[in-house]
Every structure is written in structure tokens, then in C-alpha cells.
KOLLUM-30026 format. One line per 8 residues: number of its first residue (from 1); their letters; for each residue x, y, z of C-alpha. Coordinates in steps of 0.25 Angstrom, whole numbers. Example, Ala and Ser with C-alpha at 12.3 -4.5 7.8 and 13.67 -1.06 7.14 Angstrom:
<atoms>
1> as> 49 -18 31 ~ 55 -4 29 .
</atoms>
This chain:
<atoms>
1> xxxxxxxx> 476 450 802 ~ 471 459 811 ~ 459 467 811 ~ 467 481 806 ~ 473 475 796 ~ 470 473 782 ~ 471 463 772 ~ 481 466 760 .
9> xxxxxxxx> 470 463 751 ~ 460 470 756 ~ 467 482 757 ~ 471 480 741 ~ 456 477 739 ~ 451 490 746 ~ 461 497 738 ~ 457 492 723 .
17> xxxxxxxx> 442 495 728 ~ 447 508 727 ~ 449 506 711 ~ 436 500 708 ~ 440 485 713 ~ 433 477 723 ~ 433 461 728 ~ 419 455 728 .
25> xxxxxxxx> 420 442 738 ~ 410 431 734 ~ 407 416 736 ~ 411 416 720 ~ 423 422 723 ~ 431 435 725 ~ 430 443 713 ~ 439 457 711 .
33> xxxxxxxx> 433 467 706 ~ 441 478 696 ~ 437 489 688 ~ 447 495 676 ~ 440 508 676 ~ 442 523 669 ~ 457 522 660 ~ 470 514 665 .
41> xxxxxxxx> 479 520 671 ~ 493 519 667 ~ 505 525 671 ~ 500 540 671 ~ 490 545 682 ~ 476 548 676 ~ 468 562 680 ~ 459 559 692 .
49> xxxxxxxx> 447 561 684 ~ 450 547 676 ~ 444 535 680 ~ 457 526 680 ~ 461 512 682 ~ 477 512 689 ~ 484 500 685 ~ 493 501 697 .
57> xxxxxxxx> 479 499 706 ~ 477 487 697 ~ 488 480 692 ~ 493 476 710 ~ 477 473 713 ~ 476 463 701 ~ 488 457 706 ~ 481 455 721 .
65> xxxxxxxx> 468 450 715 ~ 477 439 707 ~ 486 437 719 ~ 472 437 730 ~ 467 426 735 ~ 455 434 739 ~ 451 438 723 ~ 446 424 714 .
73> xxxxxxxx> 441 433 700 ~ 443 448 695 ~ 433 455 689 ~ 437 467 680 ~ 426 478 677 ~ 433 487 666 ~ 427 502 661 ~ 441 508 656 .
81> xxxxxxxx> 444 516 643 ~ 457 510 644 ~ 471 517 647 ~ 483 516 650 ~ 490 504 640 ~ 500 498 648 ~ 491 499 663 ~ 481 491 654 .
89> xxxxxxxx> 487 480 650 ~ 496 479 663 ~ 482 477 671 ~ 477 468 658 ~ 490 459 660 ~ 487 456 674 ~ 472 455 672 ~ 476 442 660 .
97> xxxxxxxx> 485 438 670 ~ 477 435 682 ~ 474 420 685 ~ 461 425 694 ~ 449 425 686 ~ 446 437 678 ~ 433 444 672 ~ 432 458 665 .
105> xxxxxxxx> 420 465 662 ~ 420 476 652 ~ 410 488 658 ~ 409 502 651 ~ 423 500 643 ~ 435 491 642 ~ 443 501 632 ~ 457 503 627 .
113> xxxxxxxx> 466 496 636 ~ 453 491 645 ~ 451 480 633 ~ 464 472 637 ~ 460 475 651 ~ 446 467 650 ~ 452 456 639 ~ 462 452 652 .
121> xxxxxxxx> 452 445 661 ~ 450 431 661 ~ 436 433 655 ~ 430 447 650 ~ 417 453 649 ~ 411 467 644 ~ 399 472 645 ~ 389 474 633 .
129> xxxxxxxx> 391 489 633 ~ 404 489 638 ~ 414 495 626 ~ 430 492 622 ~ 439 502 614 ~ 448 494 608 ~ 459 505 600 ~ 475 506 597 .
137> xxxxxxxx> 485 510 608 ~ 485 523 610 ~ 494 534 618 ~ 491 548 625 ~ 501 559 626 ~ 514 563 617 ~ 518 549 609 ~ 532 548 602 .
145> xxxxxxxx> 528 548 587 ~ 541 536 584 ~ 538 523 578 ~ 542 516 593 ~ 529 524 598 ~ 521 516 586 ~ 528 503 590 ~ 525 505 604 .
153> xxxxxxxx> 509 507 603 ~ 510 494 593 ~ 515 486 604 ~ 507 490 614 ~ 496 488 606 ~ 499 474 602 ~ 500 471 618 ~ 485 475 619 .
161> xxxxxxxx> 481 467 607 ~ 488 454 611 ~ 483 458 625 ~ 469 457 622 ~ 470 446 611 ~ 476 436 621 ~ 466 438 632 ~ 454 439 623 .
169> xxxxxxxx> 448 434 611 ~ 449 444 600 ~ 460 442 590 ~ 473 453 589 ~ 469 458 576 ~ 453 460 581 ~ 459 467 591 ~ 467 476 583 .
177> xxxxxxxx> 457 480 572 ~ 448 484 584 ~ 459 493 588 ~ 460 500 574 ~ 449 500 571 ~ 443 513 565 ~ 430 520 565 ~ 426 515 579 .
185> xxxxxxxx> 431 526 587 ~ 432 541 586 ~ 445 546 581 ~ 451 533 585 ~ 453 519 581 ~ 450 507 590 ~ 435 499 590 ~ 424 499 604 .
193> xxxxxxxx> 420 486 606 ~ 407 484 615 ~ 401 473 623 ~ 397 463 612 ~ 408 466 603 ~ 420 465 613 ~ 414 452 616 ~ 411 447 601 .
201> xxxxxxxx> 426 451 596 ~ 431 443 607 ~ 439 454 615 ~ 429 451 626 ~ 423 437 633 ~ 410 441 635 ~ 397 452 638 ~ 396 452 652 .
209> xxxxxxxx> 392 460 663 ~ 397 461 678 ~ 388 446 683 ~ 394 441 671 ~ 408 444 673 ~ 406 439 688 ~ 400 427 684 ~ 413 425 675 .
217> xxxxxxxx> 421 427 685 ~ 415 419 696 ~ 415 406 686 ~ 430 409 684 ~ 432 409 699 ~ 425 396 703 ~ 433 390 691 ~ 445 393 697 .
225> xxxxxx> 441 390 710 ~ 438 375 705 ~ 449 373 697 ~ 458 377 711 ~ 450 368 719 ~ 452 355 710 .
</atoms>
């Protein structure tokens, strides 16, 4: 490759930095960085004064860290108070998916759809202040008042539960009585969770901080590593 050329995966690299990724190269192993930051943006733009996370920035760059041979663990630092459903789970499909190693580490806020998005790495972390909104499906805008619209949201809703059921430890029906719960939040239903009591319900691994959650992932890549060598 010549000197005015540039490698593909550099070029891809540069780009997500743009979006609150980097690659950190060490003799432990390359480890990705990538923020899920502000709300989840789906299918409609958000005003310019939002902090958003773009599903179609990350879906194709967790695709390349999976296919790279240059990335050995992701490490995902999530503050989002949630978003757009289908976005969310879209990027928390792929997140389960990955055979790479995986960390999350729960900073600010995990909420709404950010809890399936921490609950899909291979091990998650929050932090002790760090809180997680856990409520029903709900929809913005005009919402056709017909039985199929009920149905809908109960469907979709059940997509989250057995999400986050299946890639943690908390049972469906835990889950569920988090969601409607009352009295918790202000003209709402839905429960706030907080370090310790994320942790304890078993919707998250462990307390952690950000040397933690390296530490995490660096023990999960020299366990892959040997298990590749033998």
C-alpha cells in the first residue's frame, strides 16, 4: 500500500471517532471504544440541539469491529435516556450477537430502551450512581385508538422483556412488575433502579467502574486468545 493511500479500517476508525468511538492498541489487546450517548435515534432525524446516538453509524461499525482482525474486545460506555424502540433493540440484537468479547459499563443513565442495550454485552457493569428507568412502551405523536394499536405495544413489549430476561438474570415477571410499577415516578408508571439495586435484582452483573470493566475485558481476551492457541 502506498504512502497516499489509506487503510479501509483506518478510514472507518477515523470516521466513528467522529461519534464518540475510538481503538485503544495495547499489549493486552486492542480494545474499541463506543459511547451510546443522548437518545437513539430511529427512523426520524432529531433537532440539532439533541445529543443523539444514529443507529445507521452504529449498526455497519459493530459489524467491522466483529469482522476486524485488528479489534480483540468492545467496551460499551452507555449515558442515554433511551429512544427509539426498534433502533434500540436492532443495535442490542447485534451487541448479544457478537462473538468478540463484550463489556458495558452503565455511567449517568442506562434508561428506557438503554437497559436492553446494557443487558446485551457479554458482561455488564454500572456504576454506583448510575440510574436505569425501566417503564412500559410508550409512543409520541397521533396513535390510532383500535384494539391492533393495544395489541401492537403488547408485542413489542414482550420483545423487550424476553430480550432482557434472556441476557440477564432477572426473571420476566421481576421485570414486568418494575415496568408497572406505581408511585415511583411522576405522572408515570415504570420503577429507577440505581447502582446497587440494578445489581442486587440481577438485571446487572456487577458495580463497576471504567478499570474495572477494562480489567473484564482484558481477562476475556487472553481467554480467548488461549483457547485459540491450544
Amino acid at each position: 500500500m502506498s504512502e497516499n493511500q489509506t487503510n479501509p479500517n483506518e478510514q472507518a476508525y477515523e470516521f466513528a471517532e467522529n461519534f464518540g468511538a475510538s481503538l485503544t492498541r495495547s499489549a493486552g489487546g486492542n480494545v474499541y471504544t463506543l459511547t451510546i450517548i443522548g437518545q437513539i435515534e430511529g427512523h426520524q432525524v432529531l433537532p440539532d440541539t439533541v445529543k443523539t446516538t444514529k443507529y445507521e453509524h452504529v449498526m455497519p461499525l459493530l459489524a467491522q469491529i466483529e469482522e476486524s482482525e485488528e479489534v480483540d474486545g468492545l467496551l460499551l460506555l452507555l449515558n442515554t435516556v433511551g429512544g427509539d424502540i426498534e433502533a434500540g433493540l436492532a443495535i442490542a440484537e447485534l451487541i448479544s450477537g457478537m462473538k468478540k468479547p463484550t463489556v458495558s459499563l452503565v455511567l449517568g443513565g442506562g434508561h428506557s430502551i438503554g437497559v436492553p442495550l446494557a443487558v446485551a454485552a457479554k458482561r455488564c457493569m454500572i456504576a454506583p450512581t448510575a440510574g436505569m428507568t425501566i417503564h412500559p412502551v410508550r409512543m409520541n405523536g397521533t396513535v390510532v385508538g383500535a384494539p391492533a394499536t393495544y395489541q401492537y405495544f403488547n408485542r413489542i413489549q414482550a420483545q423487550i422483556v424476553d430480550f432482557v430476561a434472556a441476557n440477564s438474570k432477572i426473571s420476566k415477571k421481576r421485570f414486568v412488575d418494575y415496568m408497572m410499577a406505581t408511585g415511583e415516578l411522576a405522572t408515570d408508571v415504570g420503577t429507577v433502579l440505581y447502582g446497587k439495586e440494578a445489581v442486587d435484582c440481577g438485571l446487572i452483573e456487577q458495580l463497576g467502574s471504567l478499570s474495572e470493566a477494562l480489567d473484564c475485558l482484558h481477562a476475556m481476551i487472553r481467554e480467548n486468545r488461549q483457547t485459540a492457541e491450544k
